[in-house]
N, C-alpha and C positions, 0 to 999 in steps of 0.2 A: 157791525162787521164790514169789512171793505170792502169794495167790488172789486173783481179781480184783475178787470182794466186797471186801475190803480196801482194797484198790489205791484201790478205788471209793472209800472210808467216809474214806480218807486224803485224798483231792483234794481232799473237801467241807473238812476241817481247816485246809487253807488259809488260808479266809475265816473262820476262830477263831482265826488266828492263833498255830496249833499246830505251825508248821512245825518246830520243835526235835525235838519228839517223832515227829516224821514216820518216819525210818529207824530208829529203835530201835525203834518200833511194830510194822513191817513185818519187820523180824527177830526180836522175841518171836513173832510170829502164823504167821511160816515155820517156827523152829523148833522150836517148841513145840503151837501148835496153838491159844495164846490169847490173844485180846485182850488189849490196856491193862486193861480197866474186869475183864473177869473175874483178868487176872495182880494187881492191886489185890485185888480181894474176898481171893483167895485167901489172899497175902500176911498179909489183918487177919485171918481164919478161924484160920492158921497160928500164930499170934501167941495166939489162945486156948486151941488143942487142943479136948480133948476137950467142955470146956464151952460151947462155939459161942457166938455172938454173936446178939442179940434183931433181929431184921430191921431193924428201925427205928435199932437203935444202928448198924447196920454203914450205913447209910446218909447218917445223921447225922455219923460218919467220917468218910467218904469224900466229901462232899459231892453226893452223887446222890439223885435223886426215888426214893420210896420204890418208883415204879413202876417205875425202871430196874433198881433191887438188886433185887426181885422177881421183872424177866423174866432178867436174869443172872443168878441162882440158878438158876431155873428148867429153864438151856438145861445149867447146871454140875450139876443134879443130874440129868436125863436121859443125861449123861456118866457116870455114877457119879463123879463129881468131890467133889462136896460132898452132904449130907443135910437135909431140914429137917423139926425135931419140934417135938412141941407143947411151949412151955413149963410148968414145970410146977406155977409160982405166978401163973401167967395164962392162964386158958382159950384168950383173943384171942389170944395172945403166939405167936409162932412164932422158935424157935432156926435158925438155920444153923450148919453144924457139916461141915467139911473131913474126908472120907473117908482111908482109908489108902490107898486108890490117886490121891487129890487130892495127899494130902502126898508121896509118890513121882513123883506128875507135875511138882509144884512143883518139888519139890527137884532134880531134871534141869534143869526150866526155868532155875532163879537163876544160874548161872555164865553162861551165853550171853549172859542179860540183861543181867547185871552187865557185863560184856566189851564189849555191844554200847551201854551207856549211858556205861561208858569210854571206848571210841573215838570216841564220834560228841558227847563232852559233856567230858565229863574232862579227856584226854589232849591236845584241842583249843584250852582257853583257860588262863589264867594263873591259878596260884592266887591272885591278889589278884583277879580277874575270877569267879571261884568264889567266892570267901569273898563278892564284892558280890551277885551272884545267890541264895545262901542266906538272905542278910539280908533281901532286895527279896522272896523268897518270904513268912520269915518274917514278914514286916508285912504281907503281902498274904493270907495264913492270919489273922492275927491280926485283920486288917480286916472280913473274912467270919464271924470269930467262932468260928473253926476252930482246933484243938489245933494249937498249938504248939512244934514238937518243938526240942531242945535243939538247938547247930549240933555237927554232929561237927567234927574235925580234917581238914584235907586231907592224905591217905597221901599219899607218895609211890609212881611207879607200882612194880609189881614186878621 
């Protein structure tokens, strides 16, 4: 069941017209324990290992203010989730860097998500209705000025 913080932070999405995201939201955060924005951080942390990511680039990613990657780092490194050290050819610079109990929470987490972004997105429209959504992303990344990721193939389901 969801905590009501959530519940909360979900309703506001509404009016951002984030309703897609809505139940797969709320079932990362029941069964895992984390937000969208921290299941995200994580994700690109993972993706580097041991060489973490320069605060600023993980934001620049992800599209978020550098003050929001900041206070999600913050609450994921109070977790023992993630670490953040000094870089070490920039005084200023500060690295984020996914712990080994981050990469063990993650890796639990991705199958649920994966499942719960299947059922409620996937498994739901047509793959020509998929293939137009990937595109309509991609140009809308592209518009923002945002890395552009290749399109994968649609699997079929299991």
């Amino acid at each position: 069941m969801a905590r009501p913080a959530a519940a909360a932070r979900l309703a506001g999405h509404h009016h951002r017209h984030d309703l897609p995201h809505a139940g797969h939201q709320l079932d990362l955060e029941s069964e895992s324990g984390f937000s969208m924005a921290e299941y995200e951080l994580l994700v690109r942390l993972s993706e580097s290992l041991e060489e973490g990511v320069r605060m600023a680039e993980l934001a620049e990613k992800i599209a978020h203010s550098r003050s929001r990657v900041t206070h999600t780092i913050a609450r994921l490194e109070r977790r023992g989730i993630v670490e953040r050290i000094p870089a070490s050819d920039d005084r200023r610079g500060v690295i984020a860097r996914i712990t080994a109990e981050g990469m063990r929470r993650l890796t639990e987490a991705a199958p649920s998500h994966v499942e719960s972004v299947r059922a409620r997105l996937v498994d739901v429209v047509s793959p020509e209705e998929l293939h137009q959504l990937g595109e309509a992303m991609r140009t809308a990344l592209a518009a923002a000025g945002l890395e552009v990721p290749e399109p994968n193939p649609v699997l079929p389901p299991e």
